[in-house]
TIGUZA-723128 format. One line per 4 residues: number of its first residue (from 1); their letters; for each residue x negated, y negated, z negated of N, C-alpha, C. Coordinates in steps of 0.1 Angstrom, whole numbers. Layout:
REM residues N
NUM = A = X,Y,Z,X,Y,Z,X,Y,Z  ... .
END
This chain:
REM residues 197
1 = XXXX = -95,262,-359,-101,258,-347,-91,257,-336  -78,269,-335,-72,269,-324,-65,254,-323  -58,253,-336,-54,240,-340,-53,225,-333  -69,228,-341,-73,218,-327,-75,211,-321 .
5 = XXXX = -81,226,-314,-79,227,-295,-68,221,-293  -54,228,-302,-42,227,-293,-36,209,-295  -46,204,-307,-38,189,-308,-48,182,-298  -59,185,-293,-65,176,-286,-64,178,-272 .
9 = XXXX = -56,193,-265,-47,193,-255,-37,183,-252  -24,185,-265,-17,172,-268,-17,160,-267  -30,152,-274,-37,139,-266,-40,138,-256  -47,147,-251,-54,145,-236,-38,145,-223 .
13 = XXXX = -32,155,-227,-16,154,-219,-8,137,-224  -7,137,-234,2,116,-240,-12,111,-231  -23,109,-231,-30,99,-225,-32,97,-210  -27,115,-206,-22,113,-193,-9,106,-190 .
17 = XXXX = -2,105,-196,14,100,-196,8,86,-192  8,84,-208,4,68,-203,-1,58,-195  -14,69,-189,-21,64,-178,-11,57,-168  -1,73,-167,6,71,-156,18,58,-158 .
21 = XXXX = 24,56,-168,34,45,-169,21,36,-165  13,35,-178,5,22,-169,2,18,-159  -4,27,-147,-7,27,-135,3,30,-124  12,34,-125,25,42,-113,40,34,-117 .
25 = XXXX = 45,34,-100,58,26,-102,66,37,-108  72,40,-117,85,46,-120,92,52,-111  98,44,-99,106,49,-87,97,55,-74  86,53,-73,83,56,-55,71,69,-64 .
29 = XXXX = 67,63,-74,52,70,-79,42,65,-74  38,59,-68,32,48,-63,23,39,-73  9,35,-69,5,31,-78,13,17,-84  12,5,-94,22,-8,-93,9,-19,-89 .
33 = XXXX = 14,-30,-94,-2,-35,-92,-15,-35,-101  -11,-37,-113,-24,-30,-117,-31,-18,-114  -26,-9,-113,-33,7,-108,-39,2,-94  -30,-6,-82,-36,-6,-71,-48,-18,-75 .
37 = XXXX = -47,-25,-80,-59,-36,-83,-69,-27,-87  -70,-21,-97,-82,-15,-106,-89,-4,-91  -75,7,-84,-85,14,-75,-91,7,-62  -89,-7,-61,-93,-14,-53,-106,-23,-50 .
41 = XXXX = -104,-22,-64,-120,-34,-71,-130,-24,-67  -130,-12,-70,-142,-1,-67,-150,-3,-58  -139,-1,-44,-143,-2,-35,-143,-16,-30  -139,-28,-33,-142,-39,-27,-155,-48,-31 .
45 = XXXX = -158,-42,-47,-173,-48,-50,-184,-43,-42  -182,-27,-39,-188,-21,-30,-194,-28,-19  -183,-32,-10,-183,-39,-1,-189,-48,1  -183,-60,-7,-187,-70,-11,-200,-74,-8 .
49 = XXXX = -208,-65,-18,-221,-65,-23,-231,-60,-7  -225,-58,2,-236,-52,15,-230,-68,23  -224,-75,18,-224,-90,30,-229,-97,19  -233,-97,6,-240,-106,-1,-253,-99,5 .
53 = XXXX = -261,-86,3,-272,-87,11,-274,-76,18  -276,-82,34,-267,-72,40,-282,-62,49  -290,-67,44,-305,-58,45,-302,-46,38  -289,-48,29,-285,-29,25,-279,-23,31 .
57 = XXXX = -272,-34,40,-260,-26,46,-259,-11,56  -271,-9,55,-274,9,61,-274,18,56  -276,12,42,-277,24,30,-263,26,25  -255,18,31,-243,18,24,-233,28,34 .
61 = XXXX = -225,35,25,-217,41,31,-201,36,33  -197,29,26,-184,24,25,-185,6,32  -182,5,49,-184,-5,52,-180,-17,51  -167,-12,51,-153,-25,51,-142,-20,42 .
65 = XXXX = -128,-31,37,-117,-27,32,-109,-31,39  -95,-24,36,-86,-37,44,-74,-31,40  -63,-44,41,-51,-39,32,-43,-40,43  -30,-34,42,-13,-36,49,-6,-40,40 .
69 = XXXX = 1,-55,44,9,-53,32,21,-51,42  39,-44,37,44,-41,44,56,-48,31  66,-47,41,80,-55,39,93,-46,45  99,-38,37,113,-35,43,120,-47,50 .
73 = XXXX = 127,-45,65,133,-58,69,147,-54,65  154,-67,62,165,-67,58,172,-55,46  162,-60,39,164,-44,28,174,-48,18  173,-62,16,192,-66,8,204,-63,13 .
77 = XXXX = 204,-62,28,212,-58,37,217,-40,32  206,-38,30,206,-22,31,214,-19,17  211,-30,4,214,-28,-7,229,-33,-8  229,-39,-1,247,-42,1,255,-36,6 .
81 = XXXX = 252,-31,19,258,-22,24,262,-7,19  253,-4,13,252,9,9,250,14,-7  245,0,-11,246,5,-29,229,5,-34  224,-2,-44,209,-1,-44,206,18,-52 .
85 = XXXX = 212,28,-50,205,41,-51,201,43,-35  208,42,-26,205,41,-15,188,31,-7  191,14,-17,180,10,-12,167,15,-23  171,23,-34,161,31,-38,151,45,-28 .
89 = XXXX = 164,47,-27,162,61,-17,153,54,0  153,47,0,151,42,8,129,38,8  132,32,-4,118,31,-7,108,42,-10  118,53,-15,110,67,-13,106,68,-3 .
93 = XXXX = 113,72,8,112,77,19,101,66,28  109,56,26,91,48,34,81,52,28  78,52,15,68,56,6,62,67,10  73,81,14,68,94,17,61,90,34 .
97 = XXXX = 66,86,39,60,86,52,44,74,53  45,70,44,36,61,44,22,71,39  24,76,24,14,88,21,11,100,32  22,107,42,16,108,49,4,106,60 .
101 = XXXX = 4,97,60,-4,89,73,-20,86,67  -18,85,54,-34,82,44,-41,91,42  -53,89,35,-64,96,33,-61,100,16  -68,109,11,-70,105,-6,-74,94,-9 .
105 = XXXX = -87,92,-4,-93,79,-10,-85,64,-9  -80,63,-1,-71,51,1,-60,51,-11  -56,39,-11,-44,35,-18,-34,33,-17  -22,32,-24,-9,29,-18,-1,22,-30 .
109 = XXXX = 2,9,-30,14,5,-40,26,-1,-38  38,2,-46,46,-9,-47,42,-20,-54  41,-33,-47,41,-44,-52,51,-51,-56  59,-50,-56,73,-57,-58,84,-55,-51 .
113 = XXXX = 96,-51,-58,106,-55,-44,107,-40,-37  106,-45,-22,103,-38,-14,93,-44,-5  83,-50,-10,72,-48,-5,59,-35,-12  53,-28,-2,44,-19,-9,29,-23,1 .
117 = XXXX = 18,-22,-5,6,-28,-6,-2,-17,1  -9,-11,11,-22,0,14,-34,-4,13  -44,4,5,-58,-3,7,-64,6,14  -71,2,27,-77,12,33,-92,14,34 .
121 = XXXX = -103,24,25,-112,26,26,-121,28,40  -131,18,40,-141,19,51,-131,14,67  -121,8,61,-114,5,73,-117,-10,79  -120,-13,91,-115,-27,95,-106,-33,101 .
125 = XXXX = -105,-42,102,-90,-45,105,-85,-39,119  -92,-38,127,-83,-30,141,-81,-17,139  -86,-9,130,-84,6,122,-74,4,112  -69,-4,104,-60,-9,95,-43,-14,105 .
129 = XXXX = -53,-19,114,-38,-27,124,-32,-12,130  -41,-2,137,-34,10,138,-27,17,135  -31,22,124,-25,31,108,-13,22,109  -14,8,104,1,3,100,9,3,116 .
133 = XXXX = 5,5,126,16,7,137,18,19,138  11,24,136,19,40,135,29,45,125  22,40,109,36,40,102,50,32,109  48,18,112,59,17,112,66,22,128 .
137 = XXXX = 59,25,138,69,35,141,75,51,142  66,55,135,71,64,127,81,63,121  85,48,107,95,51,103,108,41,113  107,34,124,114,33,135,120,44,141 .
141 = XXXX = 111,56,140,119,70,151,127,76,140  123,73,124,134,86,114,144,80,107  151,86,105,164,82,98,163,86,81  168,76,69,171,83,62,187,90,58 .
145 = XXXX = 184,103,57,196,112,58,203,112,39  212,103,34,218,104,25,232,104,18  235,114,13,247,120,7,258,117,22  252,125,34,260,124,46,258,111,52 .
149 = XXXX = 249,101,50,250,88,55,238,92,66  232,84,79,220,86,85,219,71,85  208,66,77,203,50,78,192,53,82  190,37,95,183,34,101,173,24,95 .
153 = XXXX = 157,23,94,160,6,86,140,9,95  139,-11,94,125,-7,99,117,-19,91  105,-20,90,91,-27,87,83,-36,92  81,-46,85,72,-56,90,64,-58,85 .
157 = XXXX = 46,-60,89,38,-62,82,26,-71,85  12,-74,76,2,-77,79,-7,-69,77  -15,-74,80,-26,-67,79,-42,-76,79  -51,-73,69,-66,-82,67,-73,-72,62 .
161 = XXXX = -87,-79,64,-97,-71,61,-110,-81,50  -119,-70,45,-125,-79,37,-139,-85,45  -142,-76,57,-153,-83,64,-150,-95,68  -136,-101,70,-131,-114,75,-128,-126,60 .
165 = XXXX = -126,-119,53,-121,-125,35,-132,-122,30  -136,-129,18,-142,-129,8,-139,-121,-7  -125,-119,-8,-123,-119,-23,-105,-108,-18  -106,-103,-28,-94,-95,-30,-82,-110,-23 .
169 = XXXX = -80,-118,-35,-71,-126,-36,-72,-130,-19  -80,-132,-15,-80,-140,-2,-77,-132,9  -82,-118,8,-76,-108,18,-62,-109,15  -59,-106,5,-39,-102,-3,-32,-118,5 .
173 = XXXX = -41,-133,4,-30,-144,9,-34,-145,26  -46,-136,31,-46,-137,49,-33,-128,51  -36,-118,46,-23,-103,47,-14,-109,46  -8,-117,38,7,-123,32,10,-130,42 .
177 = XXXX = 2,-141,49,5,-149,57,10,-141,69  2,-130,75,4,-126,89,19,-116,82  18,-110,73,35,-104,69,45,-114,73  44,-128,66,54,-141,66,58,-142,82 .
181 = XXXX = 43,-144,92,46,-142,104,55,-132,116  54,-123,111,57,-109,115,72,-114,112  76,-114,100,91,-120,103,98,-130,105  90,-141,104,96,-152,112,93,-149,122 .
185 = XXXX = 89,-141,131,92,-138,147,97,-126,154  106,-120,141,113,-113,148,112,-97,140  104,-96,133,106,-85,122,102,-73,131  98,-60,124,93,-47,129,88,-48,137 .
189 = XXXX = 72,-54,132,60,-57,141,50,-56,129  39,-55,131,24,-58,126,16,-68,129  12,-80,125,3,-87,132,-10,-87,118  -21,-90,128,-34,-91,119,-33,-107,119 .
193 = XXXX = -39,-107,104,-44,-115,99,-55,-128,109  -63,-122,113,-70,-128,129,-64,-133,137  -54,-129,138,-45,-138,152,-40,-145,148  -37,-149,130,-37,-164,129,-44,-174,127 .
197 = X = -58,-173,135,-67,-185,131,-74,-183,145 .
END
């Protein structure tokens, strides 16, 4: 019997593994995009479903979503200059200040690159546009401190919501757009998704 117990411990620990390769970037720990998609759908059908009929919408507890997507500025810069362990280190550290500022329930991924994705539970977009201006001045005031180096680096982002979007995809291309914006005018800013239409 102990036996087992002890090989179905064993499975249950490999199935955790894999979860996690499946679901988590390697470098930040962060979810990648499938982990952030799958914890995102939960709550966005959720949603969803109270503006298809919105005679429920009182009974509903979870009212809105809304994502940040963010953009290291000049992060090839960072990787030239200094060596990509550095523009690794780098994405931790946004990473870590970024988890600070969240809830459990919300999300956090790298999407590629150095871009990393937030999903914010029950948020709307002027609650969403906040959060992401605080992160990024937050990481505007700190330095990362490595192997004696102090780098400086800062963030651009967007920000959308689903009470304005319909569909994951359509919040992720309003978000993308107002990111695109944010740096074609100048970078380490936030603009919402709303202010371009």
């Amino acid at each position: 019997m102990n036996q087992y117990l002890k090989k179905i411990r064993e499975l249950e620990k490999e199935i955790k593994r894999l979860k996690e390769v499946a679901y988590k970037d390697e470098l930040t720990k962060l979810y990648n995009r499938r982990g952030f998609k799958e914890e995102s759908e939960k709550f966005i059908s959720h949603v969803a479903m109270q503006f298809k009929y919105p005679e429920k919408r009182k009974s509903v507890i979870i009212k809105n979503y809304s994502i940040i997507i963010f953009d290291i500025d000049y992060f090839k810069k960072i990787n030239d200059t200094y060596g990509h362990d550095v523009g690794d280190e780098a994405l931790k550290f946004f990473s870590s200040i970024i988890i600070s500022r969240l809830r459990k329930i919300d999300a956090v991924a790298r999407w590629g690159g150095e871009e990393i994705i937030v999903g914010l539970v029950g948020a709307d977009e002027d609650d969403a546009y906040r959060i992401a201006e605080d992160i990024r001045e937050k990481l505007e005031k700190s330095e990362l401190n490595y192997k004696r180096k102090k780098i400086k680096f800062t963030v651009s982002g967007g920000v959308a919501s689903l009470d304005r979007e319909k569909t994951f995809e359509e919040m992720f291309r309003a978000a993308d757009e107002a990111l695109y914006m944010a740096k074609k005018t100048g970078r380490n800013k936030i603009i919402k998704a709303s202010n371009l239409k």
